[in-house]
N, C-alpha and C positions, 0 to 999 in steps of 0.2 A: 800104561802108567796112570793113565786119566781114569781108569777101573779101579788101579790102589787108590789114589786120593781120595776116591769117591769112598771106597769103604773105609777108610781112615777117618775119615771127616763124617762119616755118619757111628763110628763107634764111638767118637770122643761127644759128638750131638746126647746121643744115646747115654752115657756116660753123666754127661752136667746134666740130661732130664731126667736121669734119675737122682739126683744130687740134688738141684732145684726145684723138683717137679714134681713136688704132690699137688696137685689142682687146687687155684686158689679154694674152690667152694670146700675143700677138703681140708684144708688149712687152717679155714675159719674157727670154726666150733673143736679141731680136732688140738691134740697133744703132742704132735709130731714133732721130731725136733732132730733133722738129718744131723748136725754138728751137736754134740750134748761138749760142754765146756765143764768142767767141774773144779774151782778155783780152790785148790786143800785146805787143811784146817777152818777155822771161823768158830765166834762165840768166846766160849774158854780158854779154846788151845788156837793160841796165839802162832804156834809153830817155831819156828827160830827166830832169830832177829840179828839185826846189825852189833858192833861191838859195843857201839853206845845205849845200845837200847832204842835209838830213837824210831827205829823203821822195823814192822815187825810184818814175817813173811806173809801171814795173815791178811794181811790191807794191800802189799802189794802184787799178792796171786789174785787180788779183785778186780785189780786196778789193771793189771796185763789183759785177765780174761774178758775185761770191758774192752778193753783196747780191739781187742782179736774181734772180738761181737763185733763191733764196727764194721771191720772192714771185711769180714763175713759176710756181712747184711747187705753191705752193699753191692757186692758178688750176686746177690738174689738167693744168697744159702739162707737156708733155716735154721737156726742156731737155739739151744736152749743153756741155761743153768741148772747146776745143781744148786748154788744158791747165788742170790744178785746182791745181800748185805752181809753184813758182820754177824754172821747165827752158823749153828752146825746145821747137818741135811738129815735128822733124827727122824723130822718128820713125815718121809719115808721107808721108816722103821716098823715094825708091830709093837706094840707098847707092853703086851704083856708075857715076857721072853724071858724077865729076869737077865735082856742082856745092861751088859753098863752101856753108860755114854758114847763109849768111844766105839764099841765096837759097832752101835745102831748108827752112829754119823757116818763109818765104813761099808753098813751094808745100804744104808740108804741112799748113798750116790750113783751103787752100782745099781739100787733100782730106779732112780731117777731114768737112769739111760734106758733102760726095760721098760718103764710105762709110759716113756715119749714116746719109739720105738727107733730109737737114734741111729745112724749108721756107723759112728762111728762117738767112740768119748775122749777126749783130754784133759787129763786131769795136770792141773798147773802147779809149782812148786817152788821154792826157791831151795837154794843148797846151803851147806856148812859144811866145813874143814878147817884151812887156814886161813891167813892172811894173804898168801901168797895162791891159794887154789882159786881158779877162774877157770871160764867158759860155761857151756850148757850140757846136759846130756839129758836124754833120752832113753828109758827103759821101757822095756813090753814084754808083753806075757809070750815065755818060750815056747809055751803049748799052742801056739795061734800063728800062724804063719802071717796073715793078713795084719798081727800086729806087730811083727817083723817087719813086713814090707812098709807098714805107714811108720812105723820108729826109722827104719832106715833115711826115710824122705825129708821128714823131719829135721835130722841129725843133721845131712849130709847139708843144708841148708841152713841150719843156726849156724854149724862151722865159720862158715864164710863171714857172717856178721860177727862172730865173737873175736874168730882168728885165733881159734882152739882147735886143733883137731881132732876129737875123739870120735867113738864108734856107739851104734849102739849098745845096752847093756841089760842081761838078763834081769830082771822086775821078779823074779819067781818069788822073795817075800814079800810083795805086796798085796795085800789082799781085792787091790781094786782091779788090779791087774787077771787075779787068778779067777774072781768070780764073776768077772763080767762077762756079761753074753753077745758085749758087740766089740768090736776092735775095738783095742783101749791100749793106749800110751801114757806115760807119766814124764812130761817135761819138767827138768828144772833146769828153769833158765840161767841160773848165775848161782854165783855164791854170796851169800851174805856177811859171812864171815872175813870178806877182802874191803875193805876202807873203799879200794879204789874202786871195783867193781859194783859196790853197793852207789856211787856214784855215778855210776854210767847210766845205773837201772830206776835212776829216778829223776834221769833226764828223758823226757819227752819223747824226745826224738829218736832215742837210743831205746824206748821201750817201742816206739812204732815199728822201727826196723827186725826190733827182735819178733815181733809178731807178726812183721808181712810176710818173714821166710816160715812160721808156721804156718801160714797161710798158704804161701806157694807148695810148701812140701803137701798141706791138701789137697790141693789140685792135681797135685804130680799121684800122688797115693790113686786116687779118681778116676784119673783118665788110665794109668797103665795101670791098677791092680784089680778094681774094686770090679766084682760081678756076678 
């Protein structure tokens, strides 16, 4: 028995040093960024918004993905952005493509995650429907097992704080999902489109809890999938 522990407790060891563990000297000068966060829309496309107009998904997929940084950081994970203000992620685009806006703000996320060398990306969102739809879900790229298994952790974890129970959901037309090279999920935390829910998600405390179970499904994803 004191032989399992020992190799249990040296896989999950194993596990967080490679999660936390690029050598500070390595860290320094480098681009790495084990957690890539990528908060959707910014700049022009505002994304959806509340019924009033007054909250738009935009400023609060910033506001979440700061929130999650936090308490990442303090974890000892490595965390980056696709972006940290109000701009698209173009900037990781090629400029001379003749593609439009939108479609260089969709590839440039997915290379954001590509020249950090990210282990894993989350791309943050909020939802629309009714007035009456609520909860979070979670979609991931079909073709990736690993973003199966981290959508699953995720999911199974915002549940509990929403007190929705849904599953995860195939992502297959998103393109951030299909062209990324590292596990990639697309949370959307809430709906916007609900009065009452737009209300929960701009209480503080109710945006912390929504992000610490993104956080824990992390860890869960880390210690039993990632290898």
């Amino acid at each position: 028995m004191d032989v399992m522990l020992s190799a249990n407790f040296l896989w999950i060891l194993f596990t967080v040093l490679l999660l936390i563990g690029i050598p500070a000297e390595q860290a320094k000068g480098d681009r790495s960024a084990g957690i890539m966060l990528d908060p959707g829309h910014g700049g022009v496309d505002g994304g959806t918004q509340s019924p009033d107009g007054s909250v738009l998904e935009k400023d609060l997929n910033l506001i979440l993905a700061k929130r999650l940084a936090q308490q990442l950081l303090a974890d000892g994970m490595q965390v980056g952005f696709t972006r940290e203000r109000d701009e698209d992620v173009t900037r990781y685009a090629p400029i001379n493509t003749g593609w439009g806006r939108h479609r260089r703000d969709l590839y440039g996320r997915v290379e954001a995650a590509s020249q950090h060398r990210s282990l894993v990306m989350i791309s943050i969102h909020g939802n629309h429907g009714t007035f009456r739809n609520r909860g979070a879900i979670v979609f991931y790229n079909p073709a990736s097992l690993q973003s199966f298994w981290l959508a699953n952790e995720l999911q199974n974890r915002l549940n509990t704080v929403t007190g929705v129970r849904n599953t995860p959901r195939r992502g297959s037309v998103y393109y951030i999902l299909k062209a990324s090279k590292v596990p990639t999920v697309l949370v959307e935390y809430g709906y916007l489109s609900n009065p009452e829910e737009v209300d929960r998600l701009l209480d503080p405390a109710y945006q912390q809890k929504i992000m610490d179970s993104i956080r824990q499904g992390l860890w869960g994803y880390f210690v039993q999938y990632h290898f």
